[in-house]
BALOBA-1460 file (C-alpha; in Angstrom, 3 decimals):
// residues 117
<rec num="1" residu="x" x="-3.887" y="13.554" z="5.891"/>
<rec num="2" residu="x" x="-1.856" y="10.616" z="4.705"/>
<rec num="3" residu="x" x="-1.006" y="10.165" z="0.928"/>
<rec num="4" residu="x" x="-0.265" y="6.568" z="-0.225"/>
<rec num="5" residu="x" x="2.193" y="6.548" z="-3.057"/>
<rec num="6" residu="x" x="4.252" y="3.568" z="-5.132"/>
<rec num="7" residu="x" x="7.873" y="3.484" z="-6.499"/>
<rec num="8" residu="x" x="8.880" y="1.397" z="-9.090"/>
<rec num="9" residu="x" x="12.224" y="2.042" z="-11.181"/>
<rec num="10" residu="x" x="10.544" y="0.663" z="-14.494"/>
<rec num="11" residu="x" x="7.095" y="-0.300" z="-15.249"/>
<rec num="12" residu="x" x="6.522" y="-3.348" z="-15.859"/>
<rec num="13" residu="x" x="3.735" y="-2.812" z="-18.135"/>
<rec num="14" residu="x" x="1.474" y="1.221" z="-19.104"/>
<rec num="15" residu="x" x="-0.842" y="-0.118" z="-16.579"/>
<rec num="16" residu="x" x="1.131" y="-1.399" z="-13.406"/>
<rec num="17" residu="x" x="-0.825" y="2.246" z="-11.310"/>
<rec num="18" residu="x" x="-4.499" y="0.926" z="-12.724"/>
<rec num="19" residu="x" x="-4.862" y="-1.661" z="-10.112"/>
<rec num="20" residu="x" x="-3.499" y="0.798" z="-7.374"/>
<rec num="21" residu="x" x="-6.601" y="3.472" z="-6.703"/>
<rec num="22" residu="x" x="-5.815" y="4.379" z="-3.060"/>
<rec num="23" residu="x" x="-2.166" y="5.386" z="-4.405"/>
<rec num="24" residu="x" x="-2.334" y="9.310" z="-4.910"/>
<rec num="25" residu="x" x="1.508" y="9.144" z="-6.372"/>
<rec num="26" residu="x" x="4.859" y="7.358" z="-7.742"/>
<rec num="27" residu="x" x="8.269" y="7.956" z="-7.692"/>
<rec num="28" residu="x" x="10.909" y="5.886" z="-9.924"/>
<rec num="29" residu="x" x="14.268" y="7.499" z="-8.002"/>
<rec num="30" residu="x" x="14.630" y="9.600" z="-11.561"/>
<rec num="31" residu="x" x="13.161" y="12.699" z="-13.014"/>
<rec num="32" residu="x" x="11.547" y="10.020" z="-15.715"/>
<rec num="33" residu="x" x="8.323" y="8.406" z="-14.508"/>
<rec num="34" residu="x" x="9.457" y="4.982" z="-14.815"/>
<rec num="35" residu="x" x="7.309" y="4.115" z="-17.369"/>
<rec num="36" residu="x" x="10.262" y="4.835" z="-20.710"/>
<rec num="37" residu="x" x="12.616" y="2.529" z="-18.802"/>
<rec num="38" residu="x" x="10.376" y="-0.065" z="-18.621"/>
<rec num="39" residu="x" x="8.161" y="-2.338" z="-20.705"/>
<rec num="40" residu="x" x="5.305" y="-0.052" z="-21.792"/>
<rec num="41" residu="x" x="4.600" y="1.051" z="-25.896"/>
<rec num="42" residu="x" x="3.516" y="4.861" z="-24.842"/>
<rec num="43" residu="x" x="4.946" y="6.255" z="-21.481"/>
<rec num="44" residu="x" x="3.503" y="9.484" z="-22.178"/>
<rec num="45" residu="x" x="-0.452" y="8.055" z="-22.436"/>
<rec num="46" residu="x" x="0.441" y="5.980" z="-19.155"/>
<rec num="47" residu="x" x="1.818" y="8.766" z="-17.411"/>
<rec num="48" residu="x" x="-1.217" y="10.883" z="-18.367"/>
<rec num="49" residu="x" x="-3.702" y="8.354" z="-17.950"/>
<rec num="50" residu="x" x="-2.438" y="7.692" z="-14.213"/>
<rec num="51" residu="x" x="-2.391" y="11.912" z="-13.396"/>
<rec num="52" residu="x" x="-6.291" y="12.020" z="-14.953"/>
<rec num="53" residu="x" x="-6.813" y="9.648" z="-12.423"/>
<rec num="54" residu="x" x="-5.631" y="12.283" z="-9.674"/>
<rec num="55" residu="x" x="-1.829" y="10.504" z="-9.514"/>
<rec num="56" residu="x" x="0.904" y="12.779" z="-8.976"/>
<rec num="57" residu="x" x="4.305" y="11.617" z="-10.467"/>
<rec num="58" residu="x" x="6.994" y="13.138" z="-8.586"/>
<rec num="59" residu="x" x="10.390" y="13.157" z="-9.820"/>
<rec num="60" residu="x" x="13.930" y="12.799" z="-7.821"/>
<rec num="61" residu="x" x="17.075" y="14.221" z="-8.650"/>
<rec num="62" residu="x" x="18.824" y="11.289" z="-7.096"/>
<rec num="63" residu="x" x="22.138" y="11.007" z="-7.221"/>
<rec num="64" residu="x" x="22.844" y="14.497" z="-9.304"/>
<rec num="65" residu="x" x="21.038" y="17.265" z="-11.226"/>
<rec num="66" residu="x" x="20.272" y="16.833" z="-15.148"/>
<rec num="67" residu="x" x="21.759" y="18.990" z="-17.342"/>
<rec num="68" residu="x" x="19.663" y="22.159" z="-18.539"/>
<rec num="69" residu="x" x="17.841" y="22.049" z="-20.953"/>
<rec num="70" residu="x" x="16.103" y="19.598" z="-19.411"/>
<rec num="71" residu="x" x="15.008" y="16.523" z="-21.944"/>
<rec num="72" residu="x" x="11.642" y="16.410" z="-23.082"/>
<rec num="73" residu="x" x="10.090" y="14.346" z="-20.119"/>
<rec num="74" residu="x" x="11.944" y="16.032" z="-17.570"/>
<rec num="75" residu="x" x="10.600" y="19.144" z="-18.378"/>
<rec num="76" residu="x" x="6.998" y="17.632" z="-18.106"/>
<rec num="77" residu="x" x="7.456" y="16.311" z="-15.254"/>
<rec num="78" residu="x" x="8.809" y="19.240" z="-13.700"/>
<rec num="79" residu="x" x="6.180" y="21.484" z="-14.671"/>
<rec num="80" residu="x" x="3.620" y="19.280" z="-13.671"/>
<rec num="81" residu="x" x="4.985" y="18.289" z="-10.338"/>
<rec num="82" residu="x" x="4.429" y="19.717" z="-7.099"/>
<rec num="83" residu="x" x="7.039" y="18.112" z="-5.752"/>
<rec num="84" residu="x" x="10.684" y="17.264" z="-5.799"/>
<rec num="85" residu="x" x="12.406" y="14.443" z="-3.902"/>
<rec num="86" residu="x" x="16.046" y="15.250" z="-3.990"/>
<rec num="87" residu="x" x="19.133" y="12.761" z="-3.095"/>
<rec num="88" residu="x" x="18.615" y="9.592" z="-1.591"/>
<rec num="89" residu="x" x="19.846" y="8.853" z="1.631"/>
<rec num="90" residu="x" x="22.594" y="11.483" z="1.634"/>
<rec num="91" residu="x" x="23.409" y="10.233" z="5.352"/>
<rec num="92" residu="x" x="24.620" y="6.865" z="4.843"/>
<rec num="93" residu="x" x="28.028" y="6.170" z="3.233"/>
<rec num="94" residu="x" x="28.411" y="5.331" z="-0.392"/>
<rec num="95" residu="x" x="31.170" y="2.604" z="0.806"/>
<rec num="96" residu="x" x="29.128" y="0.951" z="3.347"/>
<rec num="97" residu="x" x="26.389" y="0.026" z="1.296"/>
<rec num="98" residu="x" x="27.794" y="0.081" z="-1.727"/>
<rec num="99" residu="x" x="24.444" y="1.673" z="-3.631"/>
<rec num="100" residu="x" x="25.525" y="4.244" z="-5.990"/>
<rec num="101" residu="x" x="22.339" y="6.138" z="-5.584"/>
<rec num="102" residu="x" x="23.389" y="7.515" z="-2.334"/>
<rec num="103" residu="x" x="25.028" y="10.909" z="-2.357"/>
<rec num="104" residu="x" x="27.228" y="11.805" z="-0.016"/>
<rec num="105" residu="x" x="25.658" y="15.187" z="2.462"/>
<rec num="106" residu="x" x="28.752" y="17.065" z="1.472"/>
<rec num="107" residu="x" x="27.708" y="16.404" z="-1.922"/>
<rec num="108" residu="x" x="24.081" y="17.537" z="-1.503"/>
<rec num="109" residu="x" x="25.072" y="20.343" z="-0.087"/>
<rec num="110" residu="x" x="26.828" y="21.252" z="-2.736"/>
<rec num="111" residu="x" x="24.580" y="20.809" z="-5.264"/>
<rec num="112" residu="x" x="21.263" y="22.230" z="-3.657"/>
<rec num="113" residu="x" x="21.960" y="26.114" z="-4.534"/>
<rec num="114" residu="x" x="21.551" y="24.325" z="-8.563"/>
<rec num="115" residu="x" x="18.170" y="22.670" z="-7.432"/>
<rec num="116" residu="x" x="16.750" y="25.681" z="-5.668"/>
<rec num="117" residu="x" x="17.474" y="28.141" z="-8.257"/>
């Protein structure tokens, strides 16, 4: 079974998954679903309107863990997910590309014990 899914780091509008059925989940490379960092009046109501729809946000620690408590729509989106991406590209050197999402492996294996538990 394949699952189509969409990333976007902020939404361009609270409807930018309506026009994307075949898409069974989205990622915004954050624990937030993208849709508070980006141009829409009520993230929550998009976010719920797009998992009624059978779309599964699923968050990413991705460059380090957020501090416990977690904020109000981390904690959502934690308890709702069923997934967890965690640290992106953790191979590649943060000097060679430059990208300061990347965490280093030594890094991320450091800090998965913290994500685990």
């Amino acid at each position: 079974v394949f699952k189509r899914g969409l990333s976007f780091r902020a939404a361009q509008n609270c409807h930018v998954l309506d026009k994307h059925a075949a898409v069974s989940w989205w990622h915004a490379w954050s624990d937030k679903a993208g849709f508070s960092e980006g141009f829409c009046d009520d993230p929550q109501a998009a976010a719920a309107d797009a998992r009624t729809r059978g779309q599964e946000f699923v968050p990413m620690f991705a460059k380090d863990i957020p501090q416990k408590p977690f904020g109000a729509e981390t904690e959502a989106n934690m308890q709702a997910a069923s997934y967890l991406m965690t640290f992106d590209r953790p191979e590649e050197s943060l000097t060679l590309l430059g990208d300061p999402t990347n965490t280093a492996t030594d890094e991320a294996a450091r800090l998965w014990p913290q994500i685990v538990s």
